[in-house]
C-alpha positions as CSV (number, residue, x, y, z in Angstrom):
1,X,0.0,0.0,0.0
2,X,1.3,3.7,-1.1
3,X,2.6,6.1,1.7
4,X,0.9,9.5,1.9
5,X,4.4,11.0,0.6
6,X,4.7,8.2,-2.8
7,X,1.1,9.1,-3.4
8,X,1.9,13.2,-3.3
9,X,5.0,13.2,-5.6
10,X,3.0,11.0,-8.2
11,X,-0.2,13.4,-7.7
12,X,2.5,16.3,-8.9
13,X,4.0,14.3,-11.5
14,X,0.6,14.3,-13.0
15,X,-0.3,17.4,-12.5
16,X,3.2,18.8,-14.0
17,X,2.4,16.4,-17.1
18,X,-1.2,18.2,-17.7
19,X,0.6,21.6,-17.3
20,X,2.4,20.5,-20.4
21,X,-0.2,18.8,-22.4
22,X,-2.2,22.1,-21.8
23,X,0.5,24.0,-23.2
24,X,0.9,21.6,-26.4
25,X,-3.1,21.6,-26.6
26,X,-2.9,26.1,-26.5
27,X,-0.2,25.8,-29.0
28,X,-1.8,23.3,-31.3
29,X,-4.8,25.9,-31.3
30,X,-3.1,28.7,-32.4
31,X,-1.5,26.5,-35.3
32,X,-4.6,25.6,-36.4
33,X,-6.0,28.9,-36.3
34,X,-3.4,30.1,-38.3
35,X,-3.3,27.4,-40.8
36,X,-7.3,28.1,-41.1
37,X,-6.9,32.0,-41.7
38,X,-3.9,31.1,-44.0
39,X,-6.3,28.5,-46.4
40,X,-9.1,31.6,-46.3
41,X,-6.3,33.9,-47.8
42,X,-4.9,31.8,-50.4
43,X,-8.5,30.6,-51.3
44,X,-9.7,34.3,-51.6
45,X,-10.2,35.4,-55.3
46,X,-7.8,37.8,-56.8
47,X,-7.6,41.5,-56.8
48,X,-7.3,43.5,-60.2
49,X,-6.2,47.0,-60.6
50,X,-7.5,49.5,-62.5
51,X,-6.5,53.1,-63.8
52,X,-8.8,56.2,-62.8
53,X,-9.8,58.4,-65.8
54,X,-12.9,60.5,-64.3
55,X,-15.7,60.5,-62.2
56,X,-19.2,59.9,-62.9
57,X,-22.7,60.8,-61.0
58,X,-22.7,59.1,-57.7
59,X,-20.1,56.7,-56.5
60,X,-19.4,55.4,-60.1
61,X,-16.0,55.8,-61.6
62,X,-14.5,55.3,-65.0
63,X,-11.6,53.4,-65.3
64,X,-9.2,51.5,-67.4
65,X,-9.0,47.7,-66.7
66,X,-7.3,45.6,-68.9
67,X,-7.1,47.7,-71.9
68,X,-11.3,47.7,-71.5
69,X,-13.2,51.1,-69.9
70,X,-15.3,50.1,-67.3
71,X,-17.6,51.9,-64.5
72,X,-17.3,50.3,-61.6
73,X,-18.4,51.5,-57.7
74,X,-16.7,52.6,-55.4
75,X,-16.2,51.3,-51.6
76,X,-16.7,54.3,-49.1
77,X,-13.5,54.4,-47.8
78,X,-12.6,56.0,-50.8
79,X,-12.4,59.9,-51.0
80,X,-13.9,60.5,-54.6
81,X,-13.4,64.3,-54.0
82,X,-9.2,63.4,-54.2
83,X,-9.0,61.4,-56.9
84,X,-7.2,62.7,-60.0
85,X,-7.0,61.1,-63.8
86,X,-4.1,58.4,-63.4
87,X,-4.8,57.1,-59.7
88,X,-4.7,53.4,-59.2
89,X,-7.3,52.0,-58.0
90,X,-7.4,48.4,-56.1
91,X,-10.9,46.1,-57.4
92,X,-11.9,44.1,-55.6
93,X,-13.2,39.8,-57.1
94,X,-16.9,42.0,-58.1
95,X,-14.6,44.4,-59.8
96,X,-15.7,47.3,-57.0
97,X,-13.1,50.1,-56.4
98,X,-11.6,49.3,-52.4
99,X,-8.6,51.0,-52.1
100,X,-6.2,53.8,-54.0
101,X,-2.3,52.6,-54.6
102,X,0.5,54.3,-55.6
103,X,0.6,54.6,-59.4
104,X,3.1,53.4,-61.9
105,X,6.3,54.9,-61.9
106,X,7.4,53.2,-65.5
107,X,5.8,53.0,-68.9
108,X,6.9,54.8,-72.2
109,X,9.1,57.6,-72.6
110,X,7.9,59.9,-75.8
111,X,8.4,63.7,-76.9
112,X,6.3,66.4,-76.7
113,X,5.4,68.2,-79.7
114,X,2.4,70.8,-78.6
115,X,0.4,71.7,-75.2
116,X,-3.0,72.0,-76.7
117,X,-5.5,74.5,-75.5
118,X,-7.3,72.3,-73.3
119,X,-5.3,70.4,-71.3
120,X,-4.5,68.7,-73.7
121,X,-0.6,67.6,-74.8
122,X,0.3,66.3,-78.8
123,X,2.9,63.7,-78.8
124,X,5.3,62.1,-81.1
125,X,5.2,58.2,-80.1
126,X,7.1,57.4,-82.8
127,X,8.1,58.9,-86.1
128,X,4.9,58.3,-87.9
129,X,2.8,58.1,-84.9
130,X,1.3,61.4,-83.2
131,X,-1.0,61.2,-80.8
132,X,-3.2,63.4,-78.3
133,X,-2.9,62.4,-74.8
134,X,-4.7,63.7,-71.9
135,X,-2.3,64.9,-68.7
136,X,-3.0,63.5,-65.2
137,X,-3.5,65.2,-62.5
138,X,0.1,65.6,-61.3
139,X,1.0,67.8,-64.6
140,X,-2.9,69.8,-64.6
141,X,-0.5,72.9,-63.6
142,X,2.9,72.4,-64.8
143,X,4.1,73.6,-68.5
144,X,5.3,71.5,-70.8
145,X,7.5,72.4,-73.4
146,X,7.9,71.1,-77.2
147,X,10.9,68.6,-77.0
148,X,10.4,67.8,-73.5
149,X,10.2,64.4,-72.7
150,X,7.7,63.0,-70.7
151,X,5.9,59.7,-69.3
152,X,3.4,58.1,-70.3
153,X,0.4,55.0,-70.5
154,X,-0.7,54.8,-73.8
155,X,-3.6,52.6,-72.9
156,X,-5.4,54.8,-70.5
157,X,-4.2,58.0,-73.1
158,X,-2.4,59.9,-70.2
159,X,0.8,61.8,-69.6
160,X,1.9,60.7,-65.8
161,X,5.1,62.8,-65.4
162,X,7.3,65.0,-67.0
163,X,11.3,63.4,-67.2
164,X,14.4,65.5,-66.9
165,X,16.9,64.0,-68.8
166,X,20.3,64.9,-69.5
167,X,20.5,65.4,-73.2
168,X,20.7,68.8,-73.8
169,X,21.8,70.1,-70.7
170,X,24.9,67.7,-71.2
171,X,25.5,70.0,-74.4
172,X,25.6,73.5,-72.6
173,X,27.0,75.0,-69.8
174,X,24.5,77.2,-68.1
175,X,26.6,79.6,-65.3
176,X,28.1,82.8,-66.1
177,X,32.1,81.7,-66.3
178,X,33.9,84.0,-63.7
179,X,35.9,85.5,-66.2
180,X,36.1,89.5,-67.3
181,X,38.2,91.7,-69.6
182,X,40.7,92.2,-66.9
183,X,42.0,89.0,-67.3
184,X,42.4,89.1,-71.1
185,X,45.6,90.5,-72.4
186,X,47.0,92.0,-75.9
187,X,43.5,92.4,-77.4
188,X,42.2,95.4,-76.4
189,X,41.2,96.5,-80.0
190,X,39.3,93.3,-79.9
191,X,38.0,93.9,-76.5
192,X,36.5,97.6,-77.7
193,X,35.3,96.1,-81.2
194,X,32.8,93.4,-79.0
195,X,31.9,95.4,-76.4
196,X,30.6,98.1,-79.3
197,X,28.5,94.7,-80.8
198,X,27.3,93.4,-77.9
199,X,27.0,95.6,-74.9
200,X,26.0,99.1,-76.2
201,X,23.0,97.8,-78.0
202,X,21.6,95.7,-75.0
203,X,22.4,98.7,-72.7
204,X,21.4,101.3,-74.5
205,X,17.9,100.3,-76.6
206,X,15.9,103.1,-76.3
207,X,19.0,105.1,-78.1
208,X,19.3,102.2,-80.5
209,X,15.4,102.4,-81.3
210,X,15.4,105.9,-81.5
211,X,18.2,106.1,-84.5
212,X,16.5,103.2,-86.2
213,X,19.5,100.4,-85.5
214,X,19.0,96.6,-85.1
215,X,21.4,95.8,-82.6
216,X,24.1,92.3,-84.2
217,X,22.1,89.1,-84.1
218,X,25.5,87.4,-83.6
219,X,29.1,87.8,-83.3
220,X,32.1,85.5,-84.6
221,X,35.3,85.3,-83.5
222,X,37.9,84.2,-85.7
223,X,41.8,83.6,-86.0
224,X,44.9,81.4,-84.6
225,X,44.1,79.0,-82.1
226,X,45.0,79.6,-78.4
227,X,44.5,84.0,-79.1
228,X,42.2,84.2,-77.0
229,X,38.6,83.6,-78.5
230,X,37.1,81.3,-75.6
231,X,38.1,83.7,-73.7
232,X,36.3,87.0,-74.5
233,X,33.1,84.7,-75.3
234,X,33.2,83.5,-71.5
235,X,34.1,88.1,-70.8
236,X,31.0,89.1,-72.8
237,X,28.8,86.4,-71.0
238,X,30.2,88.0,-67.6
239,X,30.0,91.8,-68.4
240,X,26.7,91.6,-69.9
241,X,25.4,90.4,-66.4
242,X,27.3,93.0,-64.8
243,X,26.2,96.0,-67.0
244,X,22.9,94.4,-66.5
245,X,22.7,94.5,-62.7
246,X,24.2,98.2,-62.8
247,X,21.3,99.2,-65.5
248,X,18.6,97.5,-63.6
249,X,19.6,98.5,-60.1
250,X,19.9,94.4,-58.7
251,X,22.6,93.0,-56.7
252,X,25.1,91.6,-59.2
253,X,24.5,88.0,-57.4
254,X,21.0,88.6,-58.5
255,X,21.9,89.4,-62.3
256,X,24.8,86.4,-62.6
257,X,22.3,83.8,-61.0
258,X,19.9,84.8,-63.9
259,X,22.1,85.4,-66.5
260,X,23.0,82.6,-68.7
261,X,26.2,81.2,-70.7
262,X,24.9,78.3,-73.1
263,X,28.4,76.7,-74.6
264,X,27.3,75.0,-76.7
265,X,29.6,71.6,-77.4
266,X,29.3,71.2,-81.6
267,X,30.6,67.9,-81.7
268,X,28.3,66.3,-79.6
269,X,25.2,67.4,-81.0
270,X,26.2,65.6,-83.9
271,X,24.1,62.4,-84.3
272,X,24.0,59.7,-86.6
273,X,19.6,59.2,-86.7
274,X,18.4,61.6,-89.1
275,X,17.1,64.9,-87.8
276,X,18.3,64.9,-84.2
277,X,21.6,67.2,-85.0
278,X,18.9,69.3,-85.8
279,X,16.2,68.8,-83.5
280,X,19.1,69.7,-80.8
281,X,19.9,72.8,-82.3
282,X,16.5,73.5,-82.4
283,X,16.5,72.6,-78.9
284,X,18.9,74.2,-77.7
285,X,17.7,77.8,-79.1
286,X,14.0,77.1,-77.1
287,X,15.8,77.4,-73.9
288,X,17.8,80.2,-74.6
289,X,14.3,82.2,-75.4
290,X,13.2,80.8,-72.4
291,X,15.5,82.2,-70.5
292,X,16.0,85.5,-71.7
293,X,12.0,86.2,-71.5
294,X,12.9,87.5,-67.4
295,X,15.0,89.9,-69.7
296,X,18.4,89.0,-68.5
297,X,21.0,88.3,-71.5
298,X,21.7,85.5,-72.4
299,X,24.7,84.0,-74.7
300,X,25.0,81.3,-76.9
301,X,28.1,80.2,-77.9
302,X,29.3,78.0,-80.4
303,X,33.0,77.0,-80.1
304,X,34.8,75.6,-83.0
305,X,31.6,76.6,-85.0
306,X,33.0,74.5,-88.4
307,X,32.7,71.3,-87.0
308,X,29.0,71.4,-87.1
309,X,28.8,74.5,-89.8
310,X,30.9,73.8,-93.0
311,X,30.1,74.8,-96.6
312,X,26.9,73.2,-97.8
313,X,28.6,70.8,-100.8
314,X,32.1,71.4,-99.7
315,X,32.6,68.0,-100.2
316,X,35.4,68.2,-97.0
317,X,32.5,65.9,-94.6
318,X,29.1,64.0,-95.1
319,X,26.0,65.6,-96.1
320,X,24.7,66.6,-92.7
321,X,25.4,70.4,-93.1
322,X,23.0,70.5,-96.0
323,X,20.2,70.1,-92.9
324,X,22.4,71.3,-90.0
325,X,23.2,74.8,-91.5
326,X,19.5,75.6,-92.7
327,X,18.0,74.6,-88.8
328,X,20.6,77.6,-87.6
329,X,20.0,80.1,-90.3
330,X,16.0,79.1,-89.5
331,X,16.9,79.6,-85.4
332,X,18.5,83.3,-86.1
333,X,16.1,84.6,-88.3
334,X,13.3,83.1,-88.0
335,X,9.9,83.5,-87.4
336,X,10.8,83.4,-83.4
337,X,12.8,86.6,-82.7
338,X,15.9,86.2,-80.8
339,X,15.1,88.6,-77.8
340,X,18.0,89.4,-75.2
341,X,19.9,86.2,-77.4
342,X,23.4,86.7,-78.7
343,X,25.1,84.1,-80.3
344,X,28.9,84.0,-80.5
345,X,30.8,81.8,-82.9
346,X,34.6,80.8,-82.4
347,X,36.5,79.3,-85.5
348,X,40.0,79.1,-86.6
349,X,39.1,78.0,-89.7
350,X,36.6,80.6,-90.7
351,X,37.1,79.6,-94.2
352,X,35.4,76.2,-94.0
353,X,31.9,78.0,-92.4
354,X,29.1,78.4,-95.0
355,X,28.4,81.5,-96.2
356,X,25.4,82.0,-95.5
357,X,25.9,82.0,-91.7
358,X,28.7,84.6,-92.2
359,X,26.5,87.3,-94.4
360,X,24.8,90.2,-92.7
361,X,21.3,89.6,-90.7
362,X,23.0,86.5,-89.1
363,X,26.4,86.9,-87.7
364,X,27.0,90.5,-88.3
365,X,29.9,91.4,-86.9
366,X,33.3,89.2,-87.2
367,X,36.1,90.4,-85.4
368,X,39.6,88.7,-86.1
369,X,41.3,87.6,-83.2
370,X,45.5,88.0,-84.4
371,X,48.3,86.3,-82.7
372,X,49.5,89.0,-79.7
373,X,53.2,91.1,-80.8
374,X,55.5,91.6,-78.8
375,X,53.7,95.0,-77.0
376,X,50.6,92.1,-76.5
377,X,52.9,89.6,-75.7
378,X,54.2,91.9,-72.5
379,X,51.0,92.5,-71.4
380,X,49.9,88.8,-71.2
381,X,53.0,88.0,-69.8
382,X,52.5,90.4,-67.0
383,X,49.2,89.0,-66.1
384,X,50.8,85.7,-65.3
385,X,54.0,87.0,-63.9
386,X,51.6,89.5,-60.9
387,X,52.4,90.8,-57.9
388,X,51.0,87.5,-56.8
389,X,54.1,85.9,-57.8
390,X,57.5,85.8,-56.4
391,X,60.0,86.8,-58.8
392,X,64.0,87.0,-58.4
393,X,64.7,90.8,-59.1
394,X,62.9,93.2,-61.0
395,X,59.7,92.3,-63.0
396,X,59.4,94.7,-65.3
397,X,63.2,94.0,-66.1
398,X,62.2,90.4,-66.1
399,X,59.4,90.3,-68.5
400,X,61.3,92.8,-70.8
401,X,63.8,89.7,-71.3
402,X,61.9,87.4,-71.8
403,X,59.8,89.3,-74.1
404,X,62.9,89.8,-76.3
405,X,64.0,86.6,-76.3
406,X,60.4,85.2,-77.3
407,X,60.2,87.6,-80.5
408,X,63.7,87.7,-81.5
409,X,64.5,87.7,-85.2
410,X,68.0,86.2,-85.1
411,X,68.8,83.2,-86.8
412,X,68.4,80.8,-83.9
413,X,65.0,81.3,-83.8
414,X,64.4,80.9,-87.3
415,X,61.4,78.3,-87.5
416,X,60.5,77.2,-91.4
417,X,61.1,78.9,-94.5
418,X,58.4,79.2,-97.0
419,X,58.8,79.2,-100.9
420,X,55.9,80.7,-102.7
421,X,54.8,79.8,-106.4
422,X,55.9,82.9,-107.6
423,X,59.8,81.8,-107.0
424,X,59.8,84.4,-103.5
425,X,60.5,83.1,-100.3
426,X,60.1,84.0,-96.6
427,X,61.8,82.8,-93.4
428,X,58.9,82.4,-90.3
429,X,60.8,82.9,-86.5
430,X,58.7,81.7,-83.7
431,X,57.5,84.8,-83.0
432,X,55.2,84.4,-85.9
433,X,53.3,81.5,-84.1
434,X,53.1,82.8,-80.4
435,X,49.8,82.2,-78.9
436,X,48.2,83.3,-75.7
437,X,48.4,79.8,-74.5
438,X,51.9,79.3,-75.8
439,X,53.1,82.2,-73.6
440,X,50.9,81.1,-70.3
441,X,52.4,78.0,-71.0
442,X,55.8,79.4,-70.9
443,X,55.2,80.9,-67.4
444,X,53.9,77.7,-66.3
445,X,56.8,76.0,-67.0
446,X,59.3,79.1,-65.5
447,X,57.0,79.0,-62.4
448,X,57.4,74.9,-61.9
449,X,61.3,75.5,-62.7
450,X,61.1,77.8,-59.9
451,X,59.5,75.4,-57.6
452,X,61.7,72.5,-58.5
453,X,65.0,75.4,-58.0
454,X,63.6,76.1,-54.3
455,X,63.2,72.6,-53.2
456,X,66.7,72.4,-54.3
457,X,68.7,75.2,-53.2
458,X,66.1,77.4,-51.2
459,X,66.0,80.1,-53.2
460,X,62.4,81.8,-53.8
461,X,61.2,83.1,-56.6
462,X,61.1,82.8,-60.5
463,X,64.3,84.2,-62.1
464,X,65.9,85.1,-66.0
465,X,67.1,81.6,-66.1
466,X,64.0,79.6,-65.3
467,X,62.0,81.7,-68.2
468,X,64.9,81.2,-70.5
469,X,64.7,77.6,-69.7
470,X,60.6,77.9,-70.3
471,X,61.0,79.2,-74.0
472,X,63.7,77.3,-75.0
473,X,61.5,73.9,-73.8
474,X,58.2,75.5,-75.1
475,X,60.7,76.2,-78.8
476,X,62.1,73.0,-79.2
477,X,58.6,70.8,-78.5
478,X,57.0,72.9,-81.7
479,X,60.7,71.9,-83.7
480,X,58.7,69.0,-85.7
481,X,55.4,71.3,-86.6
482,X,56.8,71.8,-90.1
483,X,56.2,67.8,-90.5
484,X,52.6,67.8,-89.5
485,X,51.1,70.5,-91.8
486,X,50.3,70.8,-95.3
487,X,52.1,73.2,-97.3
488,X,48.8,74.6,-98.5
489,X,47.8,75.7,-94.2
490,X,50.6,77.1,-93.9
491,X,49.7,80.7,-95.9
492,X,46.5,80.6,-93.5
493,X,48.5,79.7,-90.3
494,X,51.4,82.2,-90.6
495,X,48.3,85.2,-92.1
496,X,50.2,85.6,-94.9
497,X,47.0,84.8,-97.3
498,X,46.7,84.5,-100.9
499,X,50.0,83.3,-101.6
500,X,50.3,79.6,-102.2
501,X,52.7,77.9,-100.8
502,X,54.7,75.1,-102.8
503,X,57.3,73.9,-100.4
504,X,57.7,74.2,-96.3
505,X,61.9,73.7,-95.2
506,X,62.1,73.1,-91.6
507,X,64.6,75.1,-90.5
508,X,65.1,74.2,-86.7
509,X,68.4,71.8,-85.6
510,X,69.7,73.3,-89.0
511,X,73.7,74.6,-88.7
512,X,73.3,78.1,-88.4
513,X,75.2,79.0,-91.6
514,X,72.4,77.0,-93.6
515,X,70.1,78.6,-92.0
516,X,71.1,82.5,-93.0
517,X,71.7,80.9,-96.2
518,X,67.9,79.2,-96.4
């Protein structure tokens, strides 16, 4: 017979054992409960979505479902008053509206051609395909542009959203470069000649009006590379919004933020599709009129202007130009007027532009750009040889000796000797191909002589021998020149023009009796 004590502990064992089953039973429940809510979800019928085009009487909307326009209810929850054309809507298995969704953020991507009167917006889908979408209610008060490009769901007939995309403001450069007349050296004829094309007019209309004149609808700059063209394109951009702020009365942050510089990079609006070298053009001209409609100037400038604008059947490249040059001529004097636009052109091979871009109406004024003498030469030189720099001795004395041995006529720097058809000939010394760049670049090199010198010995400052080091390094890299021309550039390079040129003798490395005797 069990003691009271066996009989306890087995009395807990049991009761420990229904704590558990309990536990396993509570758990079980819960499984099951889930498994059972689980089968009801999977076993319910699907949902559908729909796309909201307008409201009806009632609680009735119409919608696009699967390519079909339907009108369907509408649960309660839903705030009818909110919806706009392009919602998604959530249907429910009787095909009743129950819930709004975020919409589609993908779809096709197509061009805008017109905004219509009514809301409406005419598309280009694809080349023979124009269409006439409605917008959606995210673009009822924005303005869309032609050539903007835009999103949209060609089933329901909406435009969703308006996309930025990078093409065309890859191609220009829209902020007023920091650069101004100051900082230009040897061309102040130059200087005077483009500030007399482009700033009096803009500054002074009302004069302009009252004598009757029609201020330049364009301006090219031609000559030698590296003189200095880029450069007073980038000035006139800048002075324009500063003789703007000073004629308006604004704060000259005010008149840079909205003044604009388009530079415009030629070769890469070319494109190999038929009609988009054009259409970018055509593109690019739309947002210079939309920018200069606050009244704030606005330059567009085309460097190296013949790689996109040579002679119509030249023959020298393919046939685009016979499309390309038309779309500019059409953008300059067109029906559209040019207001507050001035385009600048930059070529140093002005010869190879068509004509018809170069007669008066278009580009009035042209404004040769010459390689700097020696007077020029100083003046540049002293821009990058400033107080800001330290020099060893006197600069003026300095830059005086360096000048003379840049433009020296001596028979060491005798360069190439031409011989003309007509049996003359003529010896060319490097001074006849000094650039601006070529003489920055000489005080580039003098300065990082000067810094290689000091890490050396100690001693501060650029001195004669480090710029007579600079030119005689910046001379003997341009000793093989002669080799990579044709004899036919060479008339054009050195400005002697209309002499042909039969023969080009290198004259550099030459013994120096040979070369007084050349």
């Amino acid at each position: 017979m069990k003691t009271y004590a066996e009989m306890s502990a087995e009395l807990e064992r049991f009761a420990t054992l229904n704590d558990r089953l309990t536990v396993s039973l509570r758990a079980a429940r819960a499984q099951i409960v889930d498994l059972k809510a689980d089968l009801e979800r999977v076993g319910d019928p699907p949902n559908s979505y729909a796309t909201f085009l307008r409201r009806t009487e009632g609680t009735t909307v119409d919608v696009l479902h699967n390519g079909r326009r339907l009108r369907i209810a509408t649960s309660a929850q839903i705030d009818l008053d909110a919806l706009e054309p392009g919602a998604e809507l959530r249907l429910n298995e009787a095909l009743a509206a129950v819930e709004v969704v975020a919409p589609s953020d993908a779809g096709s991507m197509v061009t805008v051609l017109e905004s219509l009167a009514d809301s409406r917006v005419l598309v280009a889908v694809a080349p023979d395909d124009v269409r006439v979408l409605r917008r959606s209610g995210s673009l009822a008060e924005e303005v869309l542009h032609p050539g903007d490009h835009v999103l949209v769901d060609l089933r329901a007939q909406l435009v969703i959203e308006r996309i930025e995309r990078a093409e065309i403001t890859d191609l220009v450069l829209e902020q007023v470069p920091d650069i101004s007349f100051e900082q230009i050296g040897g061309l102040s004829d130059q200087i005077e000649a483009i500030r007399d094309a482009v700033e009096l007019p803009f500054l002074q209309q009302d004069l302009y009006r009252t004598y009757g004149l029609r201020p330049p609808k364009g301006v090219l700059l031609y000559g030698p590379p590296g003189c200095g063209k880029t450069m007073i394109a980038k000035a006139v951009a800048h002075e324009l919004a500063l003789r703007s702020a000073e004629a308006r009365g604004v704060p000259v942050e005010e008149a840079l933020a909205h003044s604009f510089f388009l530079n415009v990079k030629g070769p890469e609006l070319l494109n190999k599709y038929v009609g988009e070298t054009e259409r970018s053009i055509r593109l690019v001209f739309e947002r210079a009129r939309e920018k200069a409609t606050s009244g704030h100037p606005v330059v567009v400038f085309f460097d190296e202007m013949e790689s996109l604008f040579r002679t119509r059947g030249s023959g020298l490249s393919s046939d685009v130009e016979t499309t390309v040059v038309p779309q500019l001529l059409a953008e300059i004097d067109g029906v559209e007027t040019l207001e507050n636009v001035i385009v600048i052109g930059a070529s140093n091979r002005e010869d190879m532009i068509d004509p018809a871009i170069l007669r008066p109406g278009r580009l009035d004024v042209k404004i040769r750009v010459r390689r700097p003498d020696a007077e020029a030469g100083r003046e540049i030189l002293g821009l990058y040889l400033d107080e800001s720099v330290p020099v060893r001795g006197d600069r003026e004395a300095l830059i005086d000796e360096a000048v003379q041995e840049i433009y020296a006529d001596g028979p060491e720097s005798a360069f190439v000797r031409l011989e003309y058809s007509d049996g003359t000939g003529e010896v060319l010394h490097f001074r006849d191909f000094v650039s601006g760049a070529t003489l920055r670049n000489i005080v580039d090199r003098a300065k990082k002589n000067a810094v290689k010198d000091q890490l050396a010995t100690g001693q501060v400052g650029v001195g004669a021998e480090h710029l007579a080091a600079a030119i005689r390094s910046e001379f003997v890299e341009n000793e093989d020149l002669p080799s990579g021309a044709h004899p036919e550039d060479w008339a054009r390079i050195s400005g002697r023009r209309g002499r042909r040129v039969d023969a080009v003798i290198p004259l550099q490395g030459r013994p120096e009796q040979e070369v007084v005797e050349a």
